[in-house]
C-alpha angles and dihedrals in degrees: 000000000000109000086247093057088232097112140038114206109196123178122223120220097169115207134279091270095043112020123193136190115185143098123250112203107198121195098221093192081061095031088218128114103257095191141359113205127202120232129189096237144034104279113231091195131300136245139202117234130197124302085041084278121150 
């Protein structure tokens, strides 16, 4: 969750059928997906670091 609790970022593994490797950013005051970015590897989780960057 973004530090001002605007945004859920939520990473997409897929399956092992169908794998996946992207970000999804969803706006929780709207309750709908924003963005879906696309990563080169299978994501394992994310994490904020200092200075509310992602």
């Amino acid at each position: 969750m973004s530090p001002d609790r605007q945004y859920l970022y939520v990473t997409n593994a897929g399956t092992q059928i169908a794998p996946d490797s992207s970000l999804s950013v969803i706006d929780l005051g709207g309750n709908q997906v924003t963005a879906t970015v696309p990563l080169p590897a299978r994501p394992q989780g994310a994490k904020w670091v200092a200075m509310g960057r992602f």
